[in-house]
N, C-alpha and C positions, 0 to 999 in steps of 0.2 A: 808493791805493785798497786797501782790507783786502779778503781776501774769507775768511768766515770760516762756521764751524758757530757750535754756543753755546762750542765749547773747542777750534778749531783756527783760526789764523789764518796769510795764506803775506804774506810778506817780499821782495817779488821772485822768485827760487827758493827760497827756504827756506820750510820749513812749520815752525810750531813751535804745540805741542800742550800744553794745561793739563792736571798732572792734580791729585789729592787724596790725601793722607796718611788727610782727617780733620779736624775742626776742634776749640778746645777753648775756654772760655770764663774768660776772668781778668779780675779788676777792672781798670778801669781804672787805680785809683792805687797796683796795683801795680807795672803797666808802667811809667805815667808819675808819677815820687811827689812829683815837684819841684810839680806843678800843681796850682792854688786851688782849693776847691769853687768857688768865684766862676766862674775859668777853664771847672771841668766843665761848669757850669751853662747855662754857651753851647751847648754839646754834648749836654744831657741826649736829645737824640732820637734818639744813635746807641749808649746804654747802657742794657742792660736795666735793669728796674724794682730790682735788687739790685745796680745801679751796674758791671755787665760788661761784658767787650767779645769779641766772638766773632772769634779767630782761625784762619784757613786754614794746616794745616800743606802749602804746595802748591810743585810742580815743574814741571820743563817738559821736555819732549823736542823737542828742535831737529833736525832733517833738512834737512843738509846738505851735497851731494857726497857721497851712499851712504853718511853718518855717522848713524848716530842718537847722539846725545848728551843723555844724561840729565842737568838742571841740580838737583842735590840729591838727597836721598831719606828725607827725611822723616822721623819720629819712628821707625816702624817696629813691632816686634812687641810692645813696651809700651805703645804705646797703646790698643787694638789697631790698626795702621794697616793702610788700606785702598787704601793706592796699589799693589799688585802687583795687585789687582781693575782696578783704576781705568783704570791702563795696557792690563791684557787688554781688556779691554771697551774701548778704543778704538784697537785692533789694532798695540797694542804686545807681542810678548813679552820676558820677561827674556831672551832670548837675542839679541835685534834689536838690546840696546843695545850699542854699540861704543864711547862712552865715558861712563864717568860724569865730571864736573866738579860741584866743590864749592866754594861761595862763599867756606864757611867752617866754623869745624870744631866748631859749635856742635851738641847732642844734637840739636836736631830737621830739622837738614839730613842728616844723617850715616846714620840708625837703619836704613837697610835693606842698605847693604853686604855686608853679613858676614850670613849665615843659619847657623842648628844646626838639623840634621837629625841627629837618632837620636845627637847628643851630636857631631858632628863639625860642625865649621866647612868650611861652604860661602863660594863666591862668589855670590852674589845674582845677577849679571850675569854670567855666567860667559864672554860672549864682553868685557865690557870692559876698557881699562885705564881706570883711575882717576888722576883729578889733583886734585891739593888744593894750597892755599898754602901753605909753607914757611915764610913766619914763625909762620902757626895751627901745627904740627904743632909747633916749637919751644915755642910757648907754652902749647899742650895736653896734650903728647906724654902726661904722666902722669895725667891726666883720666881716671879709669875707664873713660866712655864713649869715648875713642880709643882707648885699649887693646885697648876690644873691636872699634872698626871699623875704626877706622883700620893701626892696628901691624899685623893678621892680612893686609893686604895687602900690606907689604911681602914677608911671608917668602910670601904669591904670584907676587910678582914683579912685582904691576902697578900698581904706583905710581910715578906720574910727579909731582916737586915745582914748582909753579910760584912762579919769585924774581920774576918782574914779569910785565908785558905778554906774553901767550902764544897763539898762536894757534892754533885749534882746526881750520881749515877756511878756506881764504882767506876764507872771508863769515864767520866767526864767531870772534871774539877775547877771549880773557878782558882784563879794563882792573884794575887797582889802583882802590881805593875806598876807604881803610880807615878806623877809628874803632870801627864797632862791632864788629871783632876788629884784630888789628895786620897779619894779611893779605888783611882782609877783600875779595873781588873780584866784580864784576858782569860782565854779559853781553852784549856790544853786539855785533848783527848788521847786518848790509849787504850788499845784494845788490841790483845792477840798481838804483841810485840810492832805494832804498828802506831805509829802516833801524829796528831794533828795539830794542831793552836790557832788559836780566831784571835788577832792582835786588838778587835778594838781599834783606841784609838793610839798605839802605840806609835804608830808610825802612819798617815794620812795618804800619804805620797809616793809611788815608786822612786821618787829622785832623793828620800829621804832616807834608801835603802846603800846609797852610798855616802852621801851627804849627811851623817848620821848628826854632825855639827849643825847644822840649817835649825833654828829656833821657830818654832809654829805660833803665829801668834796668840791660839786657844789653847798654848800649855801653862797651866796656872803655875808650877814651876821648871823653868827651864833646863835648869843644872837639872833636876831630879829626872826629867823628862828625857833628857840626853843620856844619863848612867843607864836607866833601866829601856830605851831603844837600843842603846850598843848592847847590852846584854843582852838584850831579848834575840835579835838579830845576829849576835856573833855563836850563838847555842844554838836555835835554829838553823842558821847556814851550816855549822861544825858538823852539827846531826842530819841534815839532808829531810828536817820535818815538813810534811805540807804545811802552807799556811791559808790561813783564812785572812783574806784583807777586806773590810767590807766598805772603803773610802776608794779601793780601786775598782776598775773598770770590770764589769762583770763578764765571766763567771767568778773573778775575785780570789779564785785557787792558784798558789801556786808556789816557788819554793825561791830561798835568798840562796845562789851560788855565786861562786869567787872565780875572777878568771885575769889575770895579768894582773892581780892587785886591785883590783876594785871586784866591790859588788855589785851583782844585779839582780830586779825579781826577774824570774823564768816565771811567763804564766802555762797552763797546761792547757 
């Protein structure tokens, strides 16, 4: 049983909370550029009239065992982004977060870490530590944009690197995923025989919930990126587990079901 607002849903004990960066809108064939007009043209009713596709830069804050744990942090002050609204206005302060975890260490999960106030680098979340994957930081390290969010954390002191499977919270475990980065990681929760998973970047797209073949341009390997979406997605649908999507349209919850041989997301 969920019991939810329109952006909070509880997991047995855990309560975990959608929020928004922001949204931005990109063609579709630039996301996916392997696929046909033919292919589009099955889909034309989920792309605007100038053939786009409107994506959610979105996160999650998971409460669990006195943790708030922030899942990403979104594009940030470039965009303009609007998740430190987002989060107040649903009685989160930057100060309540106790960790941040990052899927992965691409610009728009990353951009709010690190703040410049009056020319001085701040911590954004100044009570969390921060963990990220350790293969991303090797294969990003010199990425401008980690530079600026990533690296300022370690000479803070709170960066913790995760090499595999890492647990956050007895109920809440980071899991290896990878493809669309090489440490790429999602979020599986469990509490009280109920359970949840925040994909990350596992899968971008509700159209990639059937489409599991559809190659994303931002997956740094594709074969690996398609094993672990079918996986990921055919375990989830089997088990009927909430999901956390945070590329989709908000509130972002909601579950992969099968119906005449195809898949779809159900949102809640």
């Amino acid at each position: 049983v969920v019991n939810m607002t329109d952006f909070k849903v509880s997991v047995g004990d855990v309560t975990i909370l959608s929020a928004s960066d922001g949204t931005f809108q990109r063609h579709g064939a630039d996301l996916f550029p392997s696929v046909t007009d033919a292919e589009w043209r099955e889909y034309a009713d989920v792309l605007s009239t100038d053939g786009k596709l409107t994506t959610n830069y979105g996160s999650f804050v998971v409460q669990s065992q006195g943790e708030n744990i922030l899942v990403d942090t979104g594009m940030g002050p470039a965009l303009p982004g609007r998740l430190l609204e987002d989060l107040n206005g649903k009685g989160v302060a930057v100060s309540d977060i106790t960790t941040v975890v990052l899927t992965h260490l691409h610009p728009d999960h990353v951009g709010w870490n690190i703040s410049v106030v009056d020319e001085r680098i701040n911590l954004t979340f100044p009570s969390a530590r921060y963990r990220v994957p350790q293969k991303d930081l090797e294969q990003f390290r010199k990425s401008p944009h980690v530079q600026e969010q990533i690296v300022p954390l370690e000479n803070f002191g709170v960066l913790d690197l995760m090499e595999s499977e890492t647990s956050i919270t007895s109920e809440v475990t980071m899991v290896s995923t990878p493809g669309h980065t090489p440490g790429h990681m999602s979020v599986s929760i469990s509490s009280r025989g109920e359970r949840a998973f925040i994909l990350g970047d596992v899968i971008v797209s509700p159209l990639q919930v059937h489409e599991t073949a559809w190659e994303l341009t931002f997956d740094s390997d594709k074969e690996q990126a398609k094993r672990t979406r079918e996986a990921v997605i055919d375990e989830l649908e089997r088990n009927g587990i909430l999901v956390g999507a945070g590329h989709f349209l908000t509130p972002s919850f909601g579950r992969f079901v099968k119906s005449k041989g195809r898949r779809y997301w159900q949102g809640i």
